[in-house]
Rosetta silent file (secondary structure, phi, psi, omega in degrees, C-alpha in Angstrom):
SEQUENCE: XXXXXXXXXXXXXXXXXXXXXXXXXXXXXXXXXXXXXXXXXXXXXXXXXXXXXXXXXXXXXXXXXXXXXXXXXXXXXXXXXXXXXXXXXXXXXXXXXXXXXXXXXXXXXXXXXXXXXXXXXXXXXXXXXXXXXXXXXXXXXXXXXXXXXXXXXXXXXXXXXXXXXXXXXXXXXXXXXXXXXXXXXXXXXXXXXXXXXXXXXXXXXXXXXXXXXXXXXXXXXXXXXXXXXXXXXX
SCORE:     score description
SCORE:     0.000 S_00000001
   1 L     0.000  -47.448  162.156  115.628    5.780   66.484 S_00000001
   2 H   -26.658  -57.397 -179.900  113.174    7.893   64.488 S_00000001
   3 H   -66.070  -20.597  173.806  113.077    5.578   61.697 S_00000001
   4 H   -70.271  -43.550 -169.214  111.946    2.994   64.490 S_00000001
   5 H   -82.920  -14.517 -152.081  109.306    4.584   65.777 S_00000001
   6 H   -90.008  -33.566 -168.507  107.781    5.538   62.688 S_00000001
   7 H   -65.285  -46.683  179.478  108.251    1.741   61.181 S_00000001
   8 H   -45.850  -62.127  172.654  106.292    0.798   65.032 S_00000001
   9 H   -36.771  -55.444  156.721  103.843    3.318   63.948 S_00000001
  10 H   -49.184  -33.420 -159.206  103.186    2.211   60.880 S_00000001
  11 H  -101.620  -33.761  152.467  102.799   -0.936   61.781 S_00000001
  12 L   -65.177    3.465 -170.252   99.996   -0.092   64.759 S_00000001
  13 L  -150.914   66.446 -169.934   98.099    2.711   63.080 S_00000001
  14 L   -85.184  159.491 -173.519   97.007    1.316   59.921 S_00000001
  15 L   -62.596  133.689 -170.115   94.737    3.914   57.647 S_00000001
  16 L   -86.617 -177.062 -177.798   91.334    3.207   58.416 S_00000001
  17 L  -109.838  135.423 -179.169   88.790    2.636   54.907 S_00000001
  18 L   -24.977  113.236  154.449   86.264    5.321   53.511 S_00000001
  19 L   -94.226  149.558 -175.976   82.842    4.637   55.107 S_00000001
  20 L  -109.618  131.316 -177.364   79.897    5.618   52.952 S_00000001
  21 L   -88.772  107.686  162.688   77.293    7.373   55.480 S_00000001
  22 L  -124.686  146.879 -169.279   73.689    6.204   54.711 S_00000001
  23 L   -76.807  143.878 -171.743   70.448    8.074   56.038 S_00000001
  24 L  -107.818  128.615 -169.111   68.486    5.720   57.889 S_00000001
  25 L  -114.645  151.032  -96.874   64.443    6.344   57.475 S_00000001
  26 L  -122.237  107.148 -101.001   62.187    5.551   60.066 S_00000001
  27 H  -111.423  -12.069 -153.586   60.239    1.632   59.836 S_00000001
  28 H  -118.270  -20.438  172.077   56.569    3.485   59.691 S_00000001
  29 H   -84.715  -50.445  140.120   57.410    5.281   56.689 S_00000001
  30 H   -75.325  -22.810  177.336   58.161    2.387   54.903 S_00000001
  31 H   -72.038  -10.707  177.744   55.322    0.621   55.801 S_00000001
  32 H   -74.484  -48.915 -128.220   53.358    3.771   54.687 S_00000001
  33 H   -95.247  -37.258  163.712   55.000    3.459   51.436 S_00000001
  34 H   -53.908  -35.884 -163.820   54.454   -0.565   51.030 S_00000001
  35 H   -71.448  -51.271 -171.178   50.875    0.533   51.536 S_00000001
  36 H   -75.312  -24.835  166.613   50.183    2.774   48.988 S_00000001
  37 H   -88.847   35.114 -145.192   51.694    0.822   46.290 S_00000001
  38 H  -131.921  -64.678 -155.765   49.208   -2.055   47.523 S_00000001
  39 H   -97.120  -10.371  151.505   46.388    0.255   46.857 S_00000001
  40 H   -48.248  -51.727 -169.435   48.207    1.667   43.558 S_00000001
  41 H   -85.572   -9.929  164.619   48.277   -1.735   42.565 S_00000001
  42 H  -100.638  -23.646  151.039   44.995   -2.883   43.267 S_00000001
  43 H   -39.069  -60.224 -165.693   43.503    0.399   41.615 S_00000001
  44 H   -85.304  -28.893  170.001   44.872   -0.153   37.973 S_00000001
  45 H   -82.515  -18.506  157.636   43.855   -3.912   38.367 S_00000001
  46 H   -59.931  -36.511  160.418   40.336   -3.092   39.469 S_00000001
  47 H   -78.964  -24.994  166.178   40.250   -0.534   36.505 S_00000001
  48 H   -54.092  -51.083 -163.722   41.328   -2.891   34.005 S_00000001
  49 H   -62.899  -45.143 -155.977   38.745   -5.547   34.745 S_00000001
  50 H   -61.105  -62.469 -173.672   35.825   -2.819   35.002 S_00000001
  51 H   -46.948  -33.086 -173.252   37.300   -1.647   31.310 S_00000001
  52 H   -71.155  -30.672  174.123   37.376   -5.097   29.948 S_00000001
  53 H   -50.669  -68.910  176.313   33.899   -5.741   31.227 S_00000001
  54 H   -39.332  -72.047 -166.682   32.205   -2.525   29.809 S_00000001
  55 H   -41.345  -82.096 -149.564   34.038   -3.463   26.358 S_00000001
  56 H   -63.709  -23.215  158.306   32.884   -7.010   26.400 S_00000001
  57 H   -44.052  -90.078 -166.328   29.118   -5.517   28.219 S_00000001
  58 H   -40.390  -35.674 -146.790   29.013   -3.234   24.719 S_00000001
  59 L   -79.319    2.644  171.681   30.022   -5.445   22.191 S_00000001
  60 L   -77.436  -51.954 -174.993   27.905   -8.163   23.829 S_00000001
  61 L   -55.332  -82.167 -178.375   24.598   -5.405   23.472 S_00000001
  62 L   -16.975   82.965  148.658   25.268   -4.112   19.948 S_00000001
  63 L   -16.900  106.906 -126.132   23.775   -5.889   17.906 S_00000001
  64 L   -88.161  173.487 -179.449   25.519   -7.364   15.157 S_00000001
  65 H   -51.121  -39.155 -137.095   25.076   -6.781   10.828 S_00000001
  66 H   -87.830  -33.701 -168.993   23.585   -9.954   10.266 S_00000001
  67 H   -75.049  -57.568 -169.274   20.463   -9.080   13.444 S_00000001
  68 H   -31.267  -67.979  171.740   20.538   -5.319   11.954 S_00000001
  69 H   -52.812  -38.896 -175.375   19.791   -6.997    8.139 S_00000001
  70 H   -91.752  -31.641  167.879   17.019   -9.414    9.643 S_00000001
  71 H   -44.715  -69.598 -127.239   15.189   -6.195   11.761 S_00000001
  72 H   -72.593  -52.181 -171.559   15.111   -4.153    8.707 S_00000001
  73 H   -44.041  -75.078 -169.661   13.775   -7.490    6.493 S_00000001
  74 H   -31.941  -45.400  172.131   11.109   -7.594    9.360 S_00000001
  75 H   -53.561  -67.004 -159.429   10.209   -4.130    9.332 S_00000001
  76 H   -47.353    4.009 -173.738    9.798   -3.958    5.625 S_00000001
  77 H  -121.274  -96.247 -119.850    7.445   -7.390    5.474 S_00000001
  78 H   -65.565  -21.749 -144.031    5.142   -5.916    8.685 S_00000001
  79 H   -97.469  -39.718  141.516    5.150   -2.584    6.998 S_00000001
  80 H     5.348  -72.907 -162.152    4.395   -4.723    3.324 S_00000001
  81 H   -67.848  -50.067 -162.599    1.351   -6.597    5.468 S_00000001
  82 H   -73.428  -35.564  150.040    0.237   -3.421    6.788 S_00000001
  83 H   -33.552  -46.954  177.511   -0.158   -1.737    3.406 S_00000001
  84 H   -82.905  -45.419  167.604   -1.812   -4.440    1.744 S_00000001
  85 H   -52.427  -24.926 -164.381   -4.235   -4.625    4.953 S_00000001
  86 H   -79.313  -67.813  164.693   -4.775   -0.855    3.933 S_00000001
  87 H   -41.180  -81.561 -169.265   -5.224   -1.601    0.029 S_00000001
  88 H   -51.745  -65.085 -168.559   -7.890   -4.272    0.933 S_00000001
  89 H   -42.176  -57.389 -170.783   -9.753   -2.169    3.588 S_00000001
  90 H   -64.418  -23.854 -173.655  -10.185    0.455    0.901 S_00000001
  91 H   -71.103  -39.645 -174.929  -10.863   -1.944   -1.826 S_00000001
  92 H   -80.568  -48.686 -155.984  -13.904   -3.695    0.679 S_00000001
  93 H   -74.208  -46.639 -156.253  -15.353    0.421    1.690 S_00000001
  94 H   -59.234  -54.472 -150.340  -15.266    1.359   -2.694 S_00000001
  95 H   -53.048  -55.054 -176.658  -17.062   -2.500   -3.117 S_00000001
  96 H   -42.432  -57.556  179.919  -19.300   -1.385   -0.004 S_00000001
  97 H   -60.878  -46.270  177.742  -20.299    2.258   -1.292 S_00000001
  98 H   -41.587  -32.664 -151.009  -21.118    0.183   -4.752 S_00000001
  99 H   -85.916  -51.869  167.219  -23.171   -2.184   -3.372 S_00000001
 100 H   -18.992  -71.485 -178.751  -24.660    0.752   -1.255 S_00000001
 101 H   -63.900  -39.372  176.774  -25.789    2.920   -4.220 S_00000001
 102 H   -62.142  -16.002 -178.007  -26.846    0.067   -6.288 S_00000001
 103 H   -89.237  -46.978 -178.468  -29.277   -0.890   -3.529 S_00000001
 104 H   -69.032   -9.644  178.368  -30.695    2.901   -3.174 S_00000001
 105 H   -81.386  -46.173  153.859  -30.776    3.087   -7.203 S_00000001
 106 H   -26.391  -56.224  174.695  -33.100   -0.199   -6.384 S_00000001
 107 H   -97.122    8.935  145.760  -35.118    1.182   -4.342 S_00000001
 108 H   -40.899  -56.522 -150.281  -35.109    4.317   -6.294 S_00000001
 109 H   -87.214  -78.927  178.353  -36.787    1.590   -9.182 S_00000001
 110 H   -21.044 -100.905 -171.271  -39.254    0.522   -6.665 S_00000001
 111 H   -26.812  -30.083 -161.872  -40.531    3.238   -5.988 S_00000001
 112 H   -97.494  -18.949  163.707  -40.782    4.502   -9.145 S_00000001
 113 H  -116.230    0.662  134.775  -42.913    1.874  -10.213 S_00000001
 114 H   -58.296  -56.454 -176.797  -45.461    2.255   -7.442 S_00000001
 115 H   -26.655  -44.974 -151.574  -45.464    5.384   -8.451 S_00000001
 116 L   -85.410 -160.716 -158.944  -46.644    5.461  -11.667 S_00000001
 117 L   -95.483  138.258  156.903  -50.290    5.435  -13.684 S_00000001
 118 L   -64.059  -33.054  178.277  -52.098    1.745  -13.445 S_00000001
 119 L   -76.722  -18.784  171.522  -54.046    2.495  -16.223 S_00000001
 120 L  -103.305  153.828  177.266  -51.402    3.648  -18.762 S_00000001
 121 L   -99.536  124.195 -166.544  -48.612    1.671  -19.925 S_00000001
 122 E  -146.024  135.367 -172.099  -45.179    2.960  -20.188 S_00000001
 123 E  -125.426  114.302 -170.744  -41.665    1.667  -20.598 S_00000001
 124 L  -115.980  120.497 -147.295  -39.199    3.377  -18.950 S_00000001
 125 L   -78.896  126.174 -161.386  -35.772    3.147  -19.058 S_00000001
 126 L   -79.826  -50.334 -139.971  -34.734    3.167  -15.108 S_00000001
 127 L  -137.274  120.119  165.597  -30.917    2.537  -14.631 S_00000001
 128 E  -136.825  130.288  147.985  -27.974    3.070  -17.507 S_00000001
 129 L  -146.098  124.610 -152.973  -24.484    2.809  -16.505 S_00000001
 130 L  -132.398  132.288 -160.552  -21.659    2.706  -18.963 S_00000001
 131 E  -136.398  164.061  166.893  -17.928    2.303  -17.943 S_00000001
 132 E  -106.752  147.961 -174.426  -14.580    1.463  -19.633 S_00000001
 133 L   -86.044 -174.077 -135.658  -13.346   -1.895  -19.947 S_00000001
 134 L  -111.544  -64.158  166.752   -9.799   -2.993  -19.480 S_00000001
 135 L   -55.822  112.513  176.851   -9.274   -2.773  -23.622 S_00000001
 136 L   -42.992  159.870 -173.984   -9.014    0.487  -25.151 S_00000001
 137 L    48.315   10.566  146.439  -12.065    1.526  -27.077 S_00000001
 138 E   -95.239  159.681 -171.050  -14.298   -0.793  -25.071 S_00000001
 139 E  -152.376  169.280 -141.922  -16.599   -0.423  -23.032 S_00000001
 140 E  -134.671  118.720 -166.223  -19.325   -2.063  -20.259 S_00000001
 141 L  -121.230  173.944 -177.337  -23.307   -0.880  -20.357 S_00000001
 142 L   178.059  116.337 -170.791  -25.168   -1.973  -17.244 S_00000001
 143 E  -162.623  151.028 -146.039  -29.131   -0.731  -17.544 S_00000001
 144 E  -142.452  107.121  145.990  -32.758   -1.541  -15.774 S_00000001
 145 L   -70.861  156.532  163.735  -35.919   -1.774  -18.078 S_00000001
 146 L  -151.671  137.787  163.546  -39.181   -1.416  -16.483 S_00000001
 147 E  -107.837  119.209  171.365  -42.613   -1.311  -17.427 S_00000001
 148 E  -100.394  152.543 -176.023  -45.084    0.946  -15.351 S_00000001
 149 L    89.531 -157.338 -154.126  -49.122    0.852  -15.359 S_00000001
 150 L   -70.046  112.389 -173.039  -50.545   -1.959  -16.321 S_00000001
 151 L   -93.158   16.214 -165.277  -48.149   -5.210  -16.833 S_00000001
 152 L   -63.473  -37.550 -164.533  -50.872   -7.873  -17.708 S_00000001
 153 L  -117.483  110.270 -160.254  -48.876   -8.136  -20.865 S_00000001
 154 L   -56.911  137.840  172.610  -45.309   -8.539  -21.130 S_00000001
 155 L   -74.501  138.781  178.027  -42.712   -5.761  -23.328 S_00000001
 156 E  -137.450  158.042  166.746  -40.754   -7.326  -26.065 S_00000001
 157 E  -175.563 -151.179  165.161  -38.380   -5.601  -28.162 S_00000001
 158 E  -128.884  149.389  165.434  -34.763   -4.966  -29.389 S_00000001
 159 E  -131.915  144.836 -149.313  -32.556   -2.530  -27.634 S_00000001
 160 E  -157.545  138.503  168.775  -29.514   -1.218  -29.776 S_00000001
 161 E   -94.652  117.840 -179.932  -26.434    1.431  -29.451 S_00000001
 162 E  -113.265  136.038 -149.290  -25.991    3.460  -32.118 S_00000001
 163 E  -121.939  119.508  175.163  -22.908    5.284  -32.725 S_00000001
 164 E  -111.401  167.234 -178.847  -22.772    8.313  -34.640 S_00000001
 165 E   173.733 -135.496  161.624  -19.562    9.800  -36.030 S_00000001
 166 E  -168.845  162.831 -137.332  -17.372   10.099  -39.217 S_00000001
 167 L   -92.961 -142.857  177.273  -15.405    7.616  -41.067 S_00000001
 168 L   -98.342  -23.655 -174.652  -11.479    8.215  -42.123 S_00000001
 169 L  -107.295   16.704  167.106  -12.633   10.555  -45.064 S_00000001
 170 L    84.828   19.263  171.043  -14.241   12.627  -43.039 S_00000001
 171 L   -90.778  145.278 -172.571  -17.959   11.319  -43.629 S_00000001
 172 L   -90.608  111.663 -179.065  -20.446   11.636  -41.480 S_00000001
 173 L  -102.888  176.037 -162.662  -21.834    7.533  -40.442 S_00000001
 174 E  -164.030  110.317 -153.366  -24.073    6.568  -38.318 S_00000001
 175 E  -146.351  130.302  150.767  -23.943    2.456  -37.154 S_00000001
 176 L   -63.265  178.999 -157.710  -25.405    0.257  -34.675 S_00000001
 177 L  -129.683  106.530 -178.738  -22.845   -1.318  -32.471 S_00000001
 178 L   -51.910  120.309  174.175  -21.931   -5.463  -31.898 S_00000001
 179 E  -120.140  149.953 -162.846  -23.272   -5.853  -28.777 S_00000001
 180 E  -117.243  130.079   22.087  -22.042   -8.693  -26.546 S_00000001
 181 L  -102.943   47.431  162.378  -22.805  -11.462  -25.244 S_00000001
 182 L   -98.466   -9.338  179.225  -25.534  -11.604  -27.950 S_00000001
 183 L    40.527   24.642 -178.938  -23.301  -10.960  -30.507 S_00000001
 184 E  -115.900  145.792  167.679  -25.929   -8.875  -32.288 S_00000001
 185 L   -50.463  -32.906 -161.414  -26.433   -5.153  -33.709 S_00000001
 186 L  -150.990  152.054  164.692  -29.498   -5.622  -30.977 S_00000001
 187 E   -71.085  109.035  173.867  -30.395   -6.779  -27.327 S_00000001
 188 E   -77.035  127.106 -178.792  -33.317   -9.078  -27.247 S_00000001
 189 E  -121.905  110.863  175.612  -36.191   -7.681  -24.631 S_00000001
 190 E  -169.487  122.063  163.112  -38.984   -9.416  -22.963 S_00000001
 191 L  -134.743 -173.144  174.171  -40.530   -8.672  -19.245 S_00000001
 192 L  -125.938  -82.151  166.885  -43.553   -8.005  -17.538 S_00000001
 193 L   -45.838  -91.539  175.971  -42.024   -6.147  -14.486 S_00000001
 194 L  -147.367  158.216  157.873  -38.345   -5.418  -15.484 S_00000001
 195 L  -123.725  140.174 -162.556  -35.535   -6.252  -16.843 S_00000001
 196 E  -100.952  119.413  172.232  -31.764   -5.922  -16.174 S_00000001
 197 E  -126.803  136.846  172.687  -29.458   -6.146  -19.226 S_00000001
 198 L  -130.233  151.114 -167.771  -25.244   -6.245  -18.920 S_00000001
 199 L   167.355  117.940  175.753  -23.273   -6.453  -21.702 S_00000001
 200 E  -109.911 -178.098 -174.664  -20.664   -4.860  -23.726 S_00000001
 201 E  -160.708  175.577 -172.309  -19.602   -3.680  -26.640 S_00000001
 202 E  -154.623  142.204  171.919  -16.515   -1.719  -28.593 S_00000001
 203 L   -22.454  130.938  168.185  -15.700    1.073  -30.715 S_00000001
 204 L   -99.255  148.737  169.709  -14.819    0.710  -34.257 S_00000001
 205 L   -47.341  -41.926 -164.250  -11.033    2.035  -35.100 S_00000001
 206 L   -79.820    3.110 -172.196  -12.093    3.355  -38.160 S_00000001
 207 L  -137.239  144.716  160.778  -14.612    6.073  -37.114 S_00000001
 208 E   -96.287  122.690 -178.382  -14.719    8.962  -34.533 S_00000001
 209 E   -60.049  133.656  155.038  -17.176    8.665  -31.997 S_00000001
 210 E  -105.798  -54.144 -168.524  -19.240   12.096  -31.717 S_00000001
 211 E  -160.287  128.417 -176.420  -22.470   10.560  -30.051 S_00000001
 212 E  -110.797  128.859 -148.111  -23.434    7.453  -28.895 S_00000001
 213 E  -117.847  119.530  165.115  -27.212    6.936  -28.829 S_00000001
 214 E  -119.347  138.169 -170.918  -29.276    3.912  -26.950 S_00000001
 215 E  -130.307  153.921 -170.092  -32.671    3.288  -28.648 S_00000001
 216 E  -117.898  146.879  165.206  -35.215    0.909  -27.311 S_00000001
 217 E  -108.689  144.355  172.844  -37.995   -0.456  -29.937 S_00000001
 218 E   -89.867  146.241  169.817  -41.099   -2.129  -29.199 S_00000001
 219 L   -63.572  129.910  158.062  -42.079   -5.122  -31.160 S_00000001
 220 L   101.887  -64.524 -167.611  -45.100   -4.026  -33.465 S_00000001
 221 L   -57.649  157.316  171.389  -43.881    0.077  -32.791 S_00000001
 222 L   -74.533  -58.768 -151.584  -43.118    2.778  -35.378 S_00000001
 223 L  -115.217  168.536  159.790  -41.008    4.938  -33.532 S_00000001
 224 L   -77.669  122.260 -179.041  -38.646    4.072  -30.428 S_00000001
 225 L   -62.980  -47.145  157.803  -40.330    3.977  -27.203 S_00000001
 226 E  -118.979  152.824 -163.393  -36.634    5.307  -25.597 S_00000001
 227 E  -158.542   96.756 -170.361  -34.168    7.058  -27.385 S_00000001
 228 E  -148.903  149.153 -155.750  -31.093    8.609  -25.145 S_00000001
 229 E   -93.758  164.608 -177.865  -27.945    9.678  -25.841 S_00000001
 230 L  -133.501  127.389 -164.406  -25.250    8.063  -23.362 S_00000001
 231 L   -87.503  142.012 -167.283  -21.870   10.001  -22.351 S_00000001
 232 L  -115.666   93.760  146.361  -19.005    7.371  -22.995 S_00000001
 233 L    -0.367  116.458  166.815  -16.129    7.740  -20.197 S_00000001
 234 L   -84.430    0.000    0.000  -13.148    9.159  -20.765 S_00000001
């Protein structure tokens, strides 16, 4: 009978199966939780664009080698223009002070020949200026004749440089000077008023200058009416 009840038992009271117990959370807690990874996920895609922007903002502003290389060419030709604008400005005030003094050494002349006695005659040498030329051992004369007093009758003469010095052996010479563009030992002279003579002339190789001398002769005179030594530039 035992054995009956137990098969009866057996057969009505089967083993029930493990249940697995899960905690159940609360419907508002997920929805907080959908939420925030909504605004997680629109954070990091809102920072991405703003980084990609900025990136593509710089590297649009920088300027690139090739604009860098065409500024610089630009400066350097305005700063080029501006130099040269600079040059010439100074080149026009030197011409300007020239022209300046040559006008008060004019009226300098003027004056100086109101000045003087009408009844005596005199030939005076007004204006000498002597410069170097572009070729060593030459040089550039620039000089003003004048005759004061009485002018009814015009001055004639020769005017001549004379170079004193010493040779290669040590001698002492003493030489007029080819003067150009007359292409004479002497300057042909003939005014009333004045006269301007330009004109150069050059060094000989073979002698050392000591003193360079300009003498003016009258036609008809003994002695030289001017006779002055002239400092040669170094």
């Amino acid at each position: 009978m035992k054995r009956i009840s137990r098969r009866v038992k057996r057969h009505f009271h089967k083993p029930t199966k493990p249940v697995t117990v899960k905690s159940h959370r609360a419907w508002y807690w997920q929805l907080l939780g959908i939420i925030v990874l909504v605004v997680i996920g629109y954070a990091l895609a809102y920072w991405r664009l703003s980084a990609t922007g900025t990136l593509a903002l710089t590297l649009e502003s920088e300027p690139t080698r090739k604009e860098l290389m065409s500024r610089t060419v630009l400066a350097e030709r305005q700063l080029q223009v501006q130099r040269a604008a600079q040059e010439k400005l100074a080149h026009d005030f030197e011409q300007v002070q020239d022209e300046l003094m040559k006008l008060k050494e004019d009226l300098a002349f003027y004056k100086s020949m109101q000045s003087g006695d009408s009844a005596a005659k005199n030939v005076k040498l007004t204006r000498l200026f002597v410069e170097k030329a572009k070729e060593p051992g030459h040089y550039q004369y620039h000089l003003v004749l004048s005759q004061q007093g009485n002018a009814s009758k015009p001055v004639q003469g020769n005017l001549s440089f004379i170079l004193q010095g010493r040779n290669q052996q040590g001698q002492p010479v003493k030489l007029p000077l080819l003067l150009q563009p007359a292409n004479s030992n002497q300057a042909k002279v003939n005014f009333r008023y004045y006269q301007r003579l330009d004109g150069s002339f050059a060094l000989p190789e073979d002698v050392t200058a000591e003193e360079l001398e300009l003498s003016f002769l009258e036609t008809g005179a003994k002695q030289p009416n001017i006779s002055q030594k002239v400092e040669l530039p170094g």
